[in-house]
C-alpha positions, 0 to 999 in steps of 0.5 A: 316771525312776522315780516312786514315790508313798507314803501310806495309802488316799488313795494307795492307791485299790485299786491292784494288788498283783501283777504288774499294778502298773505298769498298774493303779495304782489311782484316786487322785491317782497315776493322774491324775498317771501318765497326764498324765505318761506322755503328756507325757513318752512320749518319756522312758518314765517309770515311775510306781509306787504303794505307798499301803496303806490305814490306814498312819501314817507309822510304818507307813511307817517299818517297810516302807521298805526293801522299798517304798522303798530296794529300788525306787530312785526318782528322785522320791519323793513322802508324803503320810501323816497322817490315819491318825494323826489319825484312831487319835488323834481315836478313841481307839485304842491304836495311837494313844496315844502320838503318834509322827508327827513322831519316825517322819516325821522317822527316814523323812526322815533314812534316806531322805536318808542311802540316796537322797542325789540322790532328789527328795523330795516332801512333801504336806500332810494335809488335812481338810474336816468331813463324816460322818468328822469333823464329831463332833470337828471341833475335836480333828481340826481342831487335830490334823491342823493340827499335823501340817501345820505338821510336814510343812511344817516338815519340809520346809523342813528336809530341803529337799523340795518342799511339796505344800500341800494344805489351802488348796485344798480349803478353797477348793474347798469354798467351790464345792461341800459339803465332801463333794463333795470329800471325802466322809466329810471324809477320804477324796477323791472324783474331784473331790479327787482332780484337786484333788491332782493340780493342786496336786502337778503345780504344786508339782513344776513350780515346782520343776523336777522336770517 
């Protein structure tokens, strides 16, 4: 069974770009998930495979997805995308003034379907705490990446994929720790995070039947 794990820095985590991919898959989520599922699975040798880029909105995953997602024909193909969008949106860039989010998730979503009918869907919910990155728009980051959240869960249910949510649990976590223990610019994951992800994917997929 061939895993293949999509998103932006988060997913990304300095995987390698070469020929070592497979064996070093970078320090996210996707490794910690890769290394229970390889051991647990052995006997299956499943294949784990990420193509996070760091910086990447959905639309960016759009434009790359023959290459990085049709040509490597996963049997689960697991998102997680969003802050990126927020983040070029919160900053006033002019990549993000005019908001494509749902229009490019749902394009990705309809293509995926249409080339990889029988490929697993997963889809994670982006997430936030306040801490240095977000805390001086909280209010606009809250209500953006809120959006996004509804979208992807809505998406979701529509394509009929497993929801991965995400922003409860770091919620709850940082009722343990400061937020940035978690997360430490508000954004990005710590290790502790990172578990945090992988916990809660390993769950949603499990309920799911896919493991």
């Amino acid at each position: 069974m061939v895993f293949l794990f999509q998103g932006d820095s988060i997913t990304d985590a300095n995987r390698d770009r070469g020929v070592n991919q497979q064996h070093f898959i970078g320090q996210s989520y996707v490794y910690l998930i890769s290394s229970k599922l390889s051991n647990e699975q052995a006997e299956k040798q499943p294949t784990f495979i990420n193509r996070g880029i760091s910086g990447n909105r959905v639309s960016d995953l759009y434009a790359r997805w023959n290459e990085d997602a049709f040509s490597l024909k996963p049997d689960v193909l697991s998102i997680l995308i969003g802050v990126n969008d927020a983040w070029r949106t919160v900053s006033r860039e002019p990549s993000g003034v005019t908001d494509r989010f749902e229009k490019a998730y749902r394009h990705l979503l309809e293509e995926t379907r249409e080339v990889m009918p029988d490929t697993r869907l997963i889809l994670c919910e982006p997430f936030i705490l306040k801490a240095s990155a977000t805390e001086e728009k909280w209010d606009e980051w809250k209500v953006l990446v809120g959006r996004y959240q509804n979208i992807v869960r809505r998406l979701a249910e529509e394509f009929r994929t497993v929801f991965v949510p995400l922003q409860d649990a770091f919620d709850e976590a940082a009722k343990r720790a400061e937020p940035s223990y978690w997360l430490h610019d508000g954004v990005h994951p710590t290790g502790a995070g990172h578990d945090v992800i992988a916990r809660r994917w390993l769950e949603a997929v499990s309920q799911n039947g896919i493991i």
